[in-house]
DSSP file (Angstrom, degrees, kcal/mol; ACC not computed):
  #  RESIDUE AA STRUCTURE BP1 BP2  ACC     N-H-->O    O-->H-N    N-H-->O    O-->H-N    TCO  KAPPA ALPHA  PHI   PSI    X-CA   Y-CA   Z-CA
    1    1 A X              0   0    0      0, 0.0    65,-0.3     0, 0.0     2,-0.3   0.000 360.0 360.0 360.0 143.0    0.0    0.0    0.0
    2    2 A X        -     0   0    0      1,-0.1     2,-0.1    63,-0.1    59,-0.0  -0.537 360.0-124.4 -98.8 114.0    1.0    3.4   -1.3
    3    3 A X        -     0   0    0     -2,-0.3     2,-0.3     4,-0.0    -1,-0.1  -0.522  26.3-119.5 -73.6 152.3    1.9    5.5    2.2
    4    4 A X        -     0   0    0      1,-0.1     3,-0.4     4,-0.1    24,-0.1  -0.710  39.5 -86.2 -91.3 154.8   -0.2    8.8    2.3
    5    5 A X  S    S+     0   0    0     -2,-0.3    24,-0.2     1,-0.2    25,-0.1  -0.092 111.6  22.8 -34.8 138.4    1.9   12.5    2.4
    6    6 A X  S    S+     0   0    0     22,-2.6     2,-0.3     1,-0.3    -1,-0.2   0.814  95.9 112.7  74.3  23.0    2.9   13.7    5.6
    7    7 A X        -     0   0    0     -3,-0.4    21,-0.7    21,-0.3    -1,-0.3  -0.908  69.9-101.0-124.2 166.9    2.9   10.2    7.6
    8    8 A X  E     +A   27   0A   0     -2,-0.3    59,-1.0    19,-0.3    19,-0.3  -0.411  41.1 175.1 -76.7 142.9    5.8    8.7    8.8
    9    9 A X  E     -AB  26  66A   0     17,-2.4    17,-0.7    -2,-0.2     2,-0.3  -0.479  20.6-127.7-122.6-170.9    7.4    6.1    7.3
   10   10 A X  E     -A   25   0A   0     55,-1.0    15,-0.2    -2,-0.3     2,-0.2  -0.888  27.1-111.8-147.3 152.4   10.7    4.0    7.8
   11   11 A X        -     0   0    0     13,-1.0    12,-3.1    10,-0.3    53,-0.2  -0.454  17.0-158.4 -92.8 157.5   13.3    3.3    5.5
   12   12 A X  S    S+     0   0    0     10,-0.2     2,-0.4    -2,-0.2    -1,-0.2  -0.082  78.9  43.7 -97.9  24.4   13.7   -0.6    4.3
   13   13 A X  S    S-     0   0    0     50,-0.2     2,-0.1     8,-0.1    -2,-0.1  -0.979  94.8-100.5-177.1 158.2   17.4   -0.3    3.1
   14   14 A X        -     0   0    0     -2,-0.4     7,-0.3     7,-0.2    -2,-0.1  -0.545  31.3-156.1 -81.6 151.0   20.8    1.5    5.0
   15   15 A X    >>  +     0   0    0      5,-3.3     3,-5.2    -2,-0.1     4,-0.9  -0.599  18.8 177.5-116.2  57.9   21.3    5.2    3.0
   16   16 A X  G >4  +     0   0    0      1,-0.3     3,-1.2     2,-0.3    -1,-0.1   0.752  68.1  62.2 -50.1 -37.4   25.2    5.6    3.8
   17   17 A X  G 34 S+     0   0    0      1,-0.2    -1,-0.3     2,-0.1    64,-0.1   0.576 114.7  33.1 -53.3  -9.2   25.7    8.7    2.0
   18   18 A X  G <4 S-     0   0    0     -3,-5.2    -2,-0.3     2,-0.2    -1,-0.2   0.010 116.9-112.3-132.7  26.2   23.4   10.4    4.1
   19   19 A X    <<  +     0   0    0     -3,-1.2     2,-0.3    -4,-0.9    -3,-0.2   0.826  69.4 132.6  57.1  81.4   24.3    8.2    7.4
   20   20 A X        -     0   0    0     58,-0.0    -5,-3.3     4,-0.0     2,-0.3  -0.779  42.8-149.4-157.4 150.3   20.9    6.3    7.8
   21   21 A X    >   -     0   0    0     -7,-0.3     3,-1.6    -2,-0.3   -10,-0.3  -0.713  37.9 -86.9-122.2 148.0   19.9    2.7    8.3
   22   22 A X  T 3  S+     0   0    0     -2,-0.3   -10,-0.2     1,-0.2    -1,-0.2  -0.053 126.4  39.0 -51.4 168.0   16.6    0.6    7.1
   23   23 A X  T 3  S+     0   0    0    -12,-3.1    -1,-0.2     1,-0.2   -11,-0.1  -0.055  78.6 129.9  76.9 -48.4   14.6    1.5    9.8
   24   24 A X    <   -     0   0    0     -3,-1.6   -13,-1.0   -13,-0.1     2,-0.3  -0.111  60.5-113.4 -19.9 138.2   15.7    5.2   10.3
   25   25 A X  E     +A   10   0A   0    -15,-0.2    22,-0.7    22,-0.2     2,-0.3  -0.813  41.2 161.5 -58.9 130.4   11.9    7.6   10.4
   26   26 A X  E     -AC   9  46A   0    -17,-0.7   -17,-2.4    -2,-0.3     2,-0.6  -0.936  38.2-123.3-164.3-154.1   10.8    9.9    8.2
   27   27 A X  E     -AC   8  45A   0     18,-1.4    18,-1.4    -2,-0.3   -19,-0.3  -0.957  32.6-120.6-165.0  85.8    7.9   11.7    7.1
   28   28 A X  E     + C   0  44A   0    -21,-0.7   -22,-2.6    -2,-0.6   -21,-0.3  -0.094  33.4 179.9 -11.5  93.6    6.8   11.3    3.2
   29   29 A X  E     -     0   0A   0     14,-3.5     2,-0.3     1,-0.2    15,-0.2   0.907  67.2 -26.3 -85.9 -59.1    6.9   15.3    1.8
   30   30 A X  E     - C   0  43A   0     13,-1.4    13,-3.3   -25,-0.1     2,-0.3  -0.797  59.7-125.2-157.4 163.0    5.9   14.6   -1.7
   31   31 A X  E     - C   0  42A   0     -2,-0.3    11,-0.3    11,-0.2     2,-0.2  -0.961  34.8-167.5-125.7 151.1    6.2   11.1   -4.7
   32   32 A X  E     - C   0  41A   0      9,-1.2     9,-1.2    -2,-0.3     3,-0.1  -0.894  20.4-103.7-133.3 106.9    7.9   12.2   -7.9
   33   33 A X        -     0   0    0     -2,-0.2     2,-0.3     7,-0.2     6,-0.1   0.002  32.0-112.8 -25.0 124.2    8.1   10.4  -11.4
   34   34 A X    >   -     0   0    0      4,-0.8     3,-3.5     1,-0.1     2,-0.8  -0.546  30.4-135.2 -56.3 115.4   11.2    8.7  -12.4
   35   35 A X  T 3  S+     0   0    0     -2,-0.3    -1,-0.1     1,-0.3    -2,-0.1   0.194 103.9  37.5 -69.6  27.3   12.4   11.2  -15.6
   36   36 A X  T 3  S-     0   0    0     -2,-0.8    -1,-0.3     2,-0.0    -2,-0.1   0.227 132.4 -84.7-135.7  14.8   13.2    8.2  -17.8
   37   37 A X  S <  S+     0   0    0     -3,-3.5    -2,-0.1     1,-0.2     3,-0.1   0.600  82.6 125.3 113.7 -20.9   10.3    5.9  -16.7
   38   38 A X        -     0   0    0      1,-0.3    -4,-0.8    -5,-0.0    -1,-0.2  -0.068  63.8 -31.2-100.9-166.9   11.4    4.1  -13.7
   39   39 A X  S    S-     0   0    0      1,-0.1    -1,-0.3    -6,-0.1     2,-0.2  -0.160  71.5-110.3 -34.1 117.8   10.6    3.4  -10.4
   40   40 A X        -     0   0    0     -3,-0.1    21,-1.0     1,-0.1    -7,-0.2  -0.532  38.2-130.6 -61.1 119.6    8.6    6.3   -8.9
   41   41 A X  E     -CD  32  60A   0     -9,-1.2    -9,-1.2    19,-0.3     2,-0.3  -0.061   8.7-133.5 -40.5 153.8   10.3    8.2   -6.5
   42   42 A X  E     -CD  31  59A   0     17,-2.7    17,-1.5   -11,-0.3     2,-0.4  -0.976   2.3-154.2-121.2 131.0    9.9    9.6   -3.0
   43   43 A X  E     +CD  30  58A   0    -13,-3.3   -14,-3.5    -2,-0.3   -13,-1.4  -0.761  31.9 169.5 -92.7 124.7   10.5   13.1   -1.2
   44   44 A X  E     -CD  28  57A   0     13,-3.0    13,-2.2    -2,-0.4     2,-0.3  -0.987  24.3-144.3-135.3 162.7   11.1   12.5    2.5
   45   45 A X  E     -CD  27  56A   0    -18,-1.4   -18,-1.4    -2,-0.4     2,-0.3  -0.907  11.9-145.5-115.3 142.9   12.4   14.8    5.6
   46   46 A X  E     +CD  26  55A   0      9,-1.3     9,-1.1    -2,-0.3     8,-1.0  -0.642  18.9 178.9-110.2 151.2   14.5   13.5    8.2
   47   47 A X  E     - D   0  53A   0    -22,-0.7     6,-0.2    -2,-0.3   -22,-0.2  -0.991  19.0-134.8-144.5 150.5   14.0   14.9   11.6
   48   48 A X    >   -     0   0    0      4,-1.7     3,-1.1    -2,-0.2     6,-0.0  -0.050  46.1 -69.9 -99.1-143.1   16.0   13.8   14.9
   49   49 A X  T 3  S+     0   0    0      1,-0.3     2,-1.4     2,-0.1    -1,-0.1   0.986 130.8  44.8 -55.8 -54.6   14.8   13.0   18.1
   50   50 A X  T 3  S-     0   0    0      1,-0.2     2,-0.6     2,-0.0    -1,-0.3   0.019 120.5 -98.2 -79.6  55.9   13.8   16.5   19.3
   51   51 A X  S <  S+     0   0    0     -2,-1.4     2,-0.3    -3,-1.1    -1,-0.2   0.637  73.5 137.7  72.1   0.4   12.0   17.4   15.9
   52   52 A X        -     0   0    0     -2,-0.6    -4,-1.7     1,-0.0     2,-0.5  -0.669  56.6-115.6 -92.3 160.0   14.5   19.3   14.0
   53   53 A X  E     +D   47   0A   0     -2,-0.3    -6,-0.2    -6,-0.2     3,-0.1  -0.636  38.2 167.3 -74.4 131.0   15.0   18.7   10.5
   54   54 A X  E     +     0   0A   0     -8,-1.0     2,-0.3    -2,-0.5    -7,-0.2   0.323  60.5   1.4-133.0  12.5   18.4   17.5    9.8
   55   55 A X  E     -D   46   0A   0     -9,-1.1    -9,-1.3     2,-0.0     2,-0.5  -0.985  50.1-150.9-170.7-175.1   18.4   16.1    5.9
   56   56 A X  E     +D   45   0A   0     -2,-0.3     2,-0.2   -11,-0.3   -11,-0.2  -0.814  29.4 175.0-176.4 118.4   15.7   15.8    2.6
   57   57 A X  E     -D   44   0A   0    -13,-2.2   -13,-3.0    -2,-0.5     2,-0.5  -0.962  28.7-133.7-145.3 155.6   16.6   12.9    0.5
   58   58 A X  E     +D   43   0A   0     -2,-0.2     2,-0.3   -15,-0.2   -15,-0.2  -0.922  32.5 168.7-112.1 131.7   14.9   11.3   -2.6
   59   59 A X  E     -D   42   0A   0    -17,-1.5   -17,-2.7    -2,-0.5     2,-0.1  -0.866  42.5 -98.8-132.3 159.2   14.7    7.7   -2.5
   60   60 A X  E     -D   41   0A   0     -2,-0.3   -19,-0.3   -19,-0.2     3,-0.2  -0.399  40.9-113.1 -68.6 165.8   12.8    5.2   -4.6
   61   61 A X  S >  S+     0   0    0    -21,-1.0     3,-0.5     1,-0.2    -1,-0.2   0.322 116.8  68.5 -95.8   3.1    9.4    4.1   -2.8
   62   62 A X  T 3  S+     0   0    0      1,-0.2     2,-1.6   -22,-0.1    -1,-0.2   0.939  89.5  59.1 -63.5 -61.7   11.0    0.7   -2.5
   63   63 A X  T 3  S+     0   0    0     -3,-0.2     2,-0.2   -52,-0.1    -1,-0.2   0.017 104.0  65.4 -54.4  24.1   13.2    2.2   -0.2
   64   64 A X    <   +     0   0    0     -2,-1.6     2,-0.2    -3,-0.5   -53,-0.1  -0.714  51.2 178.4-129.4-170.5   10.0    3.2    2.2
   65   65 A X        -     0   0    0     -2,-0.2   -55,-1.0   -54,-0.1     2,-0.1  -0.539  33.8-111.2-178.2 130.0    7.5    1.0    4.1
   66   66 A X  B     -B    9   0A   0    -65,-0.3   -57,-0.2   -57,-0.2     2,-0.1  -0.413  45.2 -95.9 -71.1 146.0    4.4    2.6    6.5
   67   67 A X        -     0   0    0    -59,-1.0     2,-0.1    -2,-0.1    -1,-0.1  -0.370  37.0-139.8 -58.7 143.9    4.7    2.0   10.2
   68   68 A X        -     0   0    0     -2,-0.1    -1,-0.0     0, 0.0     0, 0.0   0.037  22.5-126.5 -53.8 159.9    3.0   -0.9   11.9
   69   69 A X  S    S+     0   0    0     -2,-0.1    -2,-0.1     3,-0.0     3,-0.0   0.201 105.5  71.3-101.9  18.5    1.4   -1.0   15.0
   70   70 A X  S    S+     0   0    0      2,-0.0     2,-0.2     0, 0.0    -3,-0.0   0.518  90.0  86.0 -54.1 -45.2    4.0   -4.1   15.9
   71   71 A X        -     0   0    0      1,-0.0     2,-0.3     0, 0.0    -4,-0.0  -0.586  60.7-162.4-115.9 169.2    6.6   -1.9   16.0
   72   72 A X        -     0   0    0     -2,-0.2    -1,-0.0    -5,-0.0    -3,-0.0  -0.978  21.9-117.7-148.3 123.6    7.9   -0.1   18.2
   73   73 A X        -     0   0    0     -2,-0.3     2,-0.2     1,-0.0     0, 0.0  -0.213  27.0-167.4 -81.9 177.2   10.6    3.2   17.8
   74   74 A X        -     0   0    0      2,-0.0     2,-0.3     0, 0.0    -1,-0.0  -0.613  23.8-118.3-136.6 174.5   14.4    3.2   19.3
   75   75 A X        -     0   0    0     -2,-0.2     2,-0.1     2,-0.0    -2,-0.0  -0.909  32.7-178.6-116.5  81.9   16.7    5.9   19.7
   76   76 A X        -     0   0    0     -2,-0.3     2,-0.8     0, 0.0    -2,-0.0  -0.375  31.3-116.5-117.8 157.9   20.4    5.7   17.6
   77   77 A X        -     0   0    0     -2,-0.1     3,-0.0     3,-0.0    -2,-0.0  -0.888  34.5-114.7 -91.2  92.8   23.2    8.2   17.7
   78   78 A X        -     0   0    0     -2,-0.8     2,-0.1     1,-0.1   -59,-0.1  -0.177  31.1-123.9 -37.2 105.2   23.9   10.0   14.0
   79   79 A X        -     0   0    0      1,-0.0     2,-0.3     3,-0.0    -1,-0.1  -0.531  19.9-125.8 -54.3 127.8   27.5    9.0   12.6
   80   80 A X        -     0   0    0     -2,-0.1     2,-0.4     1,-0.1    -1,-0.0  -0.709  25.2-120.4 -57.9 120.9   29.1   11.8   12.0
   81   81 A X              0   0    0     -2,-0.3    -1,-0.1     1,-0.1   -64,-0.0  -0.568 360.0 360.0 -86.8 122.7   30.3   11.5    8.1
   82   82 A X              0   0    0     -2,-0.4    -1,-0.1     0, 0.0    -2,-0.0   0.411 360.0 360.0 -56.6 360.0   34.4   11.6    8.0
């Protein structure tokens, strides 16, 4: 099922250029068309514990999944990128 705008989501797959791991929250902004045809994209915003925004990344909607009521969030420490 197709998550609606502006719910939370979590990601299915590690994003290492931007230091986040399957699981990670984030909050759907917007779906975008692939410009050649492909896999439809997603716009999502990253926020950390206290609620600030700390990244916007476009991912393929593979790379999303809606939250559960099974699960249950955690708390992680952001790797600093070197």
């Amino acid at each position: 099922m197709k998550p609606e705008l502006y719910q939370r989501v979590a990601l299915t797959q590690d994003l290492t250029e931007h230091q986040l791991k399957q699981g990670d929250l984030a909050t759907l902004v917007e779906y975008v068309p692939h410009p050649k045809g492909g896999e439809e994209g997603c716009i999502l915003e990253i926020f950390n514990a206290l609620g600030e925004s700390i990244a916007v990344v476009t991912v393929p909607i593979s790379a999303i999944e809606p939250l559960r009521a099974d699960e249950i969030m955690s708390v992680r420490q952001l790797e600093k990128a070197s």
